[in-house]
C-alpha positions as CSV (number, residue, x, y, z in Angstrom):
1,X,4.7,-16.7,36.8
2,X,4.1,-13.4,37.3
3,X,6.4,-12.2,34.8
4,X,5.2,-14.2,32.1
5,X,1.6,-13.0,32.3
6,X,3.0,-9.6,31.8
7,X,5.2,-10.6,29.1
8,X,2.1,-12.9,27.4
9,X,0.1,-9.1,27.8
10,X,2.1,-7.0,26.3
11,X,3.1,-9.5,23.3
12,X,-1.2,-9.9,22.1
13,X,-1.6,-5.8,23.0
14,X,1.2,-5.1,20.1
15,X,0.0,-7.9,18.2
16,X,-3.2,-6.1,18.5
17,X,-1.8,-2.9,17.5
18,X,0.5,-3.6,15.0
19,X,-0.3,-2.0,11.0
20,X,0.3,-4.2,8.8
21,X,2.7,-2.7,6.3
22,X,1.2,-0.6,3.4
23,X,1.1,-2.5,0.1
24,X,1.0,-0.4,-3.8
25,X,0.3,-1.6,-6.9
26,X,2.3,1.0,-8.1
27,X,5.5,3.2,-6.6
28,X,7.5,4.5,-8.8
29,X,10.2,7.6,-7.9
30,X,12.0,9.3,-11.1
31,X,13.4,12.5,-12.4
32,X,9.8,13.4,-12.7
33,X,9.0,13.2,-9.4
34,X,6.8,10.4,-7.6
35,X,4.1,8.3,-7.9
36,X,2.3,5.4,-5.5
37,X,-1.3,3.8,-5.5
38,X,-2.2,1.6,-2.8
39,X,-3.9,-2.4,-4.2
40,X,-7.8,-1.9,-5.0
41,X,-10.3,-2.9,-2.3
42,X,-13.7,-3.5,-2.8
43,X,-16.2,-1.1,-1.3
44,X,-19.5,-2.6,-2.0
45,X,-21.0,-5.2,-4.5
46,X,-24.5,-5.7,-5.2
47,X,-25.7,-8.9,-7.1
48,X,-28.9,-9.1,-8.1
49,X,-31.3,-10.3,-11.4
50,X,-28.4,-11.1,-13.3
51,X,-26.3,-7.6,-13.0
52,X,-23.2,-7.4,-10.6
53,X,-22.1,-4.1,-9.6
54,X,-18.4,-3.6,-7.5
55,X,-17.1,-0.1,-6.1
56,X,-13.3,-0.5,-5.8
57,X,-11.1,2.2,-3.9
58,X,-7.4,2.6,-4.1
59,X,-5.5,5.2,-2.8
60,X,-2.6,7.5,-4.6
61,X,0.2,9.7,-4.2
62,X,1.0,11.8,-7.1
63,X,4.1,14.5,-5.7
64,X,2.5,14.6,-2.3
65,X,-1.3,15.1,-3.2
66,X,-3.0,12.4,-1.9
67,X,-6.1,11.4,-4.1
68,X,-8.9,9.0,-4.3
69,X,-9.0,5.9,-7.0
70,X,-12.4,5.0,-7.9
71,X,-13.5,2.4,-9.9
72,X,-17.0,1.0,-10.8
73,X,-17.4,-2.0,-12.6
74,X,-21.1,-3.2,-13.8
75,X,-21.5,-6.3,-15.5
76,X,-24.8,-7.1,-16.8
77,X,-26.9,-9.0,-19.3
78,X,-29.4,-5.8,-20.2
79,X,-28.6,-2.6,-20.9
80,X,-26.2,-0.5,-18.5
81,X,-26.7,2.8,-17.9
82,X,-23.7,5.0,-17.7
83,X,-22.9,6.8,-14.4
84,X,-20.6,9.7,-15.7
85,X,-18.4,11.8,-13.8
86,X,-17.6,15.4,-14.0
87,X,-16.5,18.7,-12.8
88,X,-19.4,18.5,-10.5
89,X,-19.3,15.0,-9.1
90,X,-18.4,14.1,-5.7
91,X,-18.1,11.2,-3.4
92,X,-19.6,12.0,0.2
93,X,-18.8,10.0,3.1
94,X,-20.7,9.7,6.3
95,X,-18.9,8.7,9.2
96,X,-19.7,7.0,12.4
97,X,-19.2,9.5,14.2
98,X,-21.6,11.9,12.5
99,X,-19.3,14.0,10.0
100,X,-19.3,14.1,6.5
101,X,-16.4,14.1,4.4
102,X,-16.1,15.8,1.0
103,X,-14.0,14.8,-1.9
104,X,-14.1,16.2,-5.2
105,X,-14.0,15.1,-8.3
106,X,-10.6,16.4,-10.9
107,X,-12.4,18.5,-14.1
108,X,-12.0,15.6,-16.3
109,X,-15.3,13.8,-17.7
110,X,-15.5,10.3,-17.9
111,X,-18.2,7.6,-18.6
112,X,-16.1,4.5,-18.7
113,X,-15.9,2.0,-21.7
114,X,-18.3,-0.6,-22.1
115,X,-16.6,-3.9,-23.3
116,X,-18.9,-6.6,-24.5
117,X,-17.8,-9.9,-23.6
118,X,-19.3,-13.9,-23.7
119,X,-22.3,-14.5,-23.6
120,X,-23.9,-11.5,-23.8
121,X,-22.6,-10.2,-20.8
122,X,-22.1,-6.5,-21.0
123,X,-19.3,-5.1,-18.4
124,X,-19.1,-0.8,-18.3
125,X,-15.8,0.3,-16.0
126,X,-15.4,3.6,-15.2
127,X,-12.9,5.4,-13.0
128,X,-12.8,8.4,-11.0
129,X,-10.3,10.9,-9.5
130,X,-11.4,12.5,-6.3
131,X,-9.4,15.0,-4.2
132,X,-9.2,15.3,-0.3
133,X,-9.8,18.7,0.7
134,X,-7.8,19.6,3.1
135,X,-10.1,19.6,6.7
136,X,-11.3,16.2,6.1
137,X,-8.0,14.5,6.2
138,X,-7.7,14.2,9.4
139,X,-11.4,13.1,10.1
140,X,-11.0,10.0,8.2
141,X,-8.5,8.6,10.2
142,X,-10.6,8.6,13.0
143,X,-14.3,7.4,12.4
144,X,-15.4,4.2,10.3
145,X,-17.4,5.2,7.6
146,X,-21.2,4.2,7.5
147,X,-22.6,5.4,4.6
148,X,-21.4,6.4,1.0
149,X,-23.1,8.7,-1.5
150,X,-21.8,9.1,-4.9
151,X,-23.0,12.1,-7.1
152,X,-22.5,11.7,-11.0
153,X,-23.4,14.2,-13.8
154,X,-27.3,13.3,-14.1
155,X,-27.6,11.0,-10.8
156,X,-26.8,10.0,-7.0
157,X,-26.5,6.5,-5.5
158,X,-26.0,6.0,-2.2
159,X,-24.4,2.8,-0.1
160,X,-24.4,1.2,2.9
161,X,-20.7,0.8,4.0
162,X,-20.6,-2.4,5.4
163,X,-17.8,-3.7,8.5
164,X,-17.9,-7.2,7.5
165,X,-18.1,-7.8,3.2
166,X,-17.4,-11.2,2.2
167,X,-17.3,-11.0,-1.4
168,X,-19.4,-13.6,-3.6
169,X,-17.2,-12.3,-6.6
170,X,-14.0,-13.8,-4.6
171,X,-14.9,-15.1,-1.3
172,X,-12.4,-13.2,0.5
173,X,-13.6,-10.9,3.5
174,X,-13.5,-7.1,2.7
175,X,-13.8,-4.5,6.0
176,X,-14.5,-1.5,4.0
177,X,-15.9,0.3,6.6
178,X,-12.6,0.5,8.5
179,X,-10.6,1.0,5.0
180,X,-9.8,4.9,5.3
181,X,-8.5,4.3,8.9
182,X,-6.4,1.2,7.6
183,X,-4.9,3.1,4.5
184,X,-4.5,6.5,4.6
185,X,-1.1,6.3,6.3
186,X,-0.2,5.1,3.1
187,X,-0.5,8.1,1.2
188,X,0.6,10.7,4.2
Protein backbone atom coordinates (compact mmCIF):
# COMPACT_ATOMS: atom_id res chain seq x y z
CA UNK A 1 0.00 0.00 0.00
CA UNK A 2 2.68 1.91 0.85
CA UNK A 3 4.27 1.86 -2.35
CA UNK A 4 1.46 2.96 -4.29
CA UNK A 5 0.84 6.15 -2.24
CA UNK A 6 4.36 7.09 -3.21
CA UNK A 7 3.97 6.11 -6.69
CA UNK A 8 0.21 8.01 -6.83
CA UNK A 9 2.63 11.20 -5.24
CA UNK A 10 5.07 11.46 -7.43
CA UNK A 11 2.81 10.82 -10.60
CA UNK A 12 0.24 14.28 -9.64
CA UNK A 13 3.77 16.32 -8.49
CA UNK A 14 5.08 15.82 -12.27
CA UNK A 15 1.74 16.15 -13.59
CA UNK A 16 1.81 19.32 -11.62
CA UNK A 17 5.07 20.27 -13.03
CA UNK A 18 4.98 19.34 -16.33
CA UNK A 19 5.29 22.51 -19.35
CA UNK A 20 3.15 21.98 -21.72
CA UNK A 21 5.01 22.02 -24.96
CA UNK A 22 5.66 25.45 -26.68
CA UNK A 23 3.21 26.04 -29.60
CA UNK A 24 4.24 28.86 -32.82
CA UNK A 25 2.21 30.20 -35.31
CA UNK A 26 5.15 30.53 -37.19
CA UNK A 27 8.88 28.61 -37.24
CA UNK A 28 10.50 28.75 -40.04
CA UNK A 29 14.62 27.87 -40.41
CA UNK A 30 16.25 28.73 -44.02
CA UNK A 31 19.35 29.92 -45.59
CA UNK A 32 18.43 33.16 -44.13
CA UNK A 33 18.59 32.15 -40.84
CA UNK A 34 15.48 31.67 -38.37
CA UNK A 35 12.36 32.80 -37.47
CA UNK A 36 9.54 31.56 -34.70
CA UNK A 37 6.48 33.52 -33.00
CA UNK A 38 4.68 31.86 -30.34
CA UNK A 39 0.16 31.74 -30.93
CA UNK A 40 -1.39 35.20 -29.77
CA UNK A 41 -2.78 35.36 -26.21
CA UNK A 42 -5.05 37.82 -25.00
CA UNK A 43 -3.78 40.22 -22.40
CA UNK A 44 -6.76 42.26 -21.53
CA UNK A 45 -10.19 43.10 -23.11
CA UNK A 46 -12.36 45.87 -22.05
CA UNK A 47 -16.13 45.94 -23.29
CA UNK A 48 -17.95 48.72 -22.68
CA UNK A 49 -20.73 51.29 -24.45
CA UNK A 50 -20.45 49.59 -27.59
CA UNK A 51 -16.44 49.62 -28.16
CA UNK A 52 -14.31 46.43 -27.51
CA UNK A 53 -10.79 46.81 -27.03
CA UNK A 54 -8.26 43.36 -26.92
CA UNK A 55 -4.34 43.52 -26.08
CA UNK A 56 -2.85 40.39 -27.66
CA UNK A 57 0.83 39.26 -26.94
CA UNK A 58 2.89 36.74 -28.92
CA UNK A 59 6.32 36.05 -28.54
CA UNK A 60 9.21 35.87 -31.32
CA UNK A 61 12.51 34.70 -32.29
CA UNK A 62 14.10 36.42 -35.07
CA UNK A 63 18.20 34.82 -35.18
CA UNK A 64 18.21 34.62 -31.48
CA UNK A 65 16.66 38.11 -30.39
CA UNK A 66 13.86 37.40 -28.53
CA UNK A 67 11.05 40.24 -29.04
CA UNK A 68 7.70 41.19 -27.97
CA UNK A 69 4.46 40.86 -30.46
CA UNK A 70 1.90 43.43 -29.68
CA UNK A 71 -1.23 43.76 -31.10
CA UNK A 72 -4.24 46.04 -30.22
CA UNK A 73 -7.37 45.66 -31.76
CA UNK A 74 -10.41 48.36 -31.10
CA UNK A 75 -13.60 47.85 -32.53
CA UNK A 76 -16.05 50.43 -32.13
CA UNK A 77 -19.16 52.14 -33.41
CA UNK A 78 -17.77 56.03 -32.85
CA UNK A 79 -14.76 57.38 -33.64
CA UNK A 80 -11.34 55.55 -32.55
CA UNK A 81 -8.58 57.36 -31.64
CA UNK A 82 -5.31 56.07 -32.76
CA UNK A 83 -2.72 54.93 -30.23
CA UNK A 84 0.59 55.32 -32.30
CA UNK A 85 3.82 53.89 -31.60
CA UNK A 86 7.23 55.13 -31.95
CA UNK A 87 10.91 55.46 -31.20
CA UNK A 88 9.84 56.53 -27.86
CA UNK A 89 7.10 54.06 -26.86
CA UNK A 90 7.44 51.45 -24.34
CA UNK A 91 5.53 48.70 -22.67
CA UNK A 92 6.23 48.67 -18.74
CA UNK A 93 5.50 45.74 -16.69
CA UNK A 94 4.95 45.63 -12.95
CA UNK A 95 5.59 42.50 -11.35
CA UNK A 96 4.31 40.83 -8.27
CA UNK A 97 7.04 40.93 -6.83
CA UNK A 98 7.74 44.61 -7.02
CA UNK A 99 10.08 45.09 -10.25
CA UNK A 100 9.41 46.73 -13.28
CA UNK A 101 10.36 45.49 -16.45
CA UNK A 102 11.32 47.66 -19.55
CA UNK A 103 10.87 46.82 -23.13
CA UNK A 104 11.36 49.03 -25.92
CA UNK A 105 9.77 49.78 -28.70
CA UNK A 106 12.03 49.04 -32.56
CA UNK A 107 12.33 52.88 -34.34
CA UNK A 108 9.57 52.08 -36.64
CA UNK A 109 6.15 54.26 -36.30
CA UNK A 110 3.04 52.77 -36.66
CA UNK A 111 -0.66 53.73 -36.06
CA UNK A 112 -2.40 50.65 -37.34
CA UNK A 113 -5.07 50.58 -40.21
CA UNK A 114 -8.50 51.28 -39.55
CA UNK A 115 -10.83 48.83 -41.65
CA UNK A 116 -14.50 49.76 -41.72
CA UNK A 117 -16.58 46.90 -41.57
CA UNK A 118 -20.73 46.03 -41.24
CA UNK A 119 -22.64 47.90 -39.66
CA UNK A 120 -20.87 50.70 -38.90
CA UNK A 121 -18.51 49.07 -36.90
CA UNK A 122 -15.14 50.63 -37.08
CA UNK A 123 -12.07 48.09 -36.06
CA UNK A 124 -8.29 50.09 -35.88
CA UNK A 125 -5.41 47.17 -35.39
CA UNK A 126 -2.18 48.13 -34.68
CA UNK A 127 0.96 46.18 -33.87
CA UNK A 128 4.05 46.74 -32.05
CA UNK A 129 7.62 45.45 -31.77
CA UNK A 130 9.21 45.66 -28.37
CA UNK A 131 12.70 44.50 -27.37
CA UNK A 132 13.79 42.80 -23.97
CA UNK A 133 16.67 44.49 -22.61
CA UNK A 134 18.88 42.42 -21.43
CA UNK A 135 18.46 42.53 -17.20
CA UNK A 136 14.90 42.01 -17.38
CA UNK A 137 14.96 38.61 -18.96
CA UNK A 138 15.43 36.86 -16.31
CA UNK A 139 13.04 38.71 -13.96
CA UNK A 140 10.12 37.70 -16.04
CA UNK A 141 10.43 34.24 -15.54
CA UNK A 142 9.97 34.62 -12.08
CA UNK A 143 7.19 37.01 -10.93
CA UNK A 144 3.45 37.11 -12.37
CA UNK A 145 2.89 40.41 -13.68
CA UNK A 146 0.24 42.76 -12.01
CA UNK A 147 0.06 45.60 -13.82
CA UNK A 148 0.75 46.82 -17.54
CA UNK A 149 1.48 50.37 -18.72
CA UNK A 150 1.67 51.08 -22.28
CA UNK A 151 3.36 54.45 -23.45
CA UNK A 152 2.43 55.60 -27.14
CA UNK A 153 3.57 58.72 -29.03
CA UNK A 154 0.93 61.34 -27.49
CA UNK A 155 -0.47 58.99 -24.61
CA UNK A 156 -0.26 56.23 -21.67
CA UNK A 157 -2.80 53.58 -20.68
CA UNK A 158 -2.37 51.49 -18.02
CA UNK A 159 -4.00 47.71 -17.18
CA UNK A 160 -4.80 45.64 -14.65
CA UNK A 161 -3.20 42.22 -15.51
CA UNK A 162 -5.61 39.89 -14.48
CA UNK A 163 -4.78 35.81 -13.19
CA UNK A 164 -8.10 34.52 -14.25
CA UNK A 165 -9.54 36.29 -17.88
CA UNK A 166 -12.43 34.53 -19.32
CA UNK A 167 -12.90 36.12 -22.45
CA UNK A 168 -16.56 37.36 -23.57
CA UNK A 169 -15.00 37.68 -27.21
CA UNK A 170 -14.42 33.73 -27.05
CA UNK A 171 -15.31 32.24 -23.85
CA UNK A 172 -12.09 30.54 -23.31
CA UNK A 173 -10.12 31.23 -20.01
CA UNK A 174 -6.97 33.44 -20.50
CA UNK A 175 -4.11 33.51 -17.35
CA UNK A 176 -2.26 36.45 -18.65
CA UNK A 177 -0.87 37.24 -15.57
CA UNK A 178 1.21 34.03 -15.54
CA UNK A 179 1.89 34.34 -19.45
CA UNK A 180 5.70 35.53 -19.39
CA UNK A 181 6.50 32.66 -16.91
CA UNK A 182 4.46 30.15 -19.21
CA UNK A 183 6.18 31.33 -22.51
CA UNK A 184 9.35 32.69 -22.51
CA UNK A 185 11.13 29.32 -22.63
CA UNK A 186 9.81 29.42 -25.92
CA UNK A 187 11.90 32.00 -27.32
CA UNK A 188 15.25 31.18 -25.05
Amino acid sequence: MKPLITLTFLFLTLTAFAQKPCEYSVNVNDSIGSYKVTNEYLMSEKNFGGTNNYVFFSLALTDGLPTLNLQLIQKSTSFIKANCFDKNSKVFLQLENGKIVTLLHIDKENCGTLIHGEKNIDNRVNTGVFMFMKDNFEELKKSPISIMRIKYLTDTEDYIVKADLISEMNGKTYHPNTYFKENIRCVE
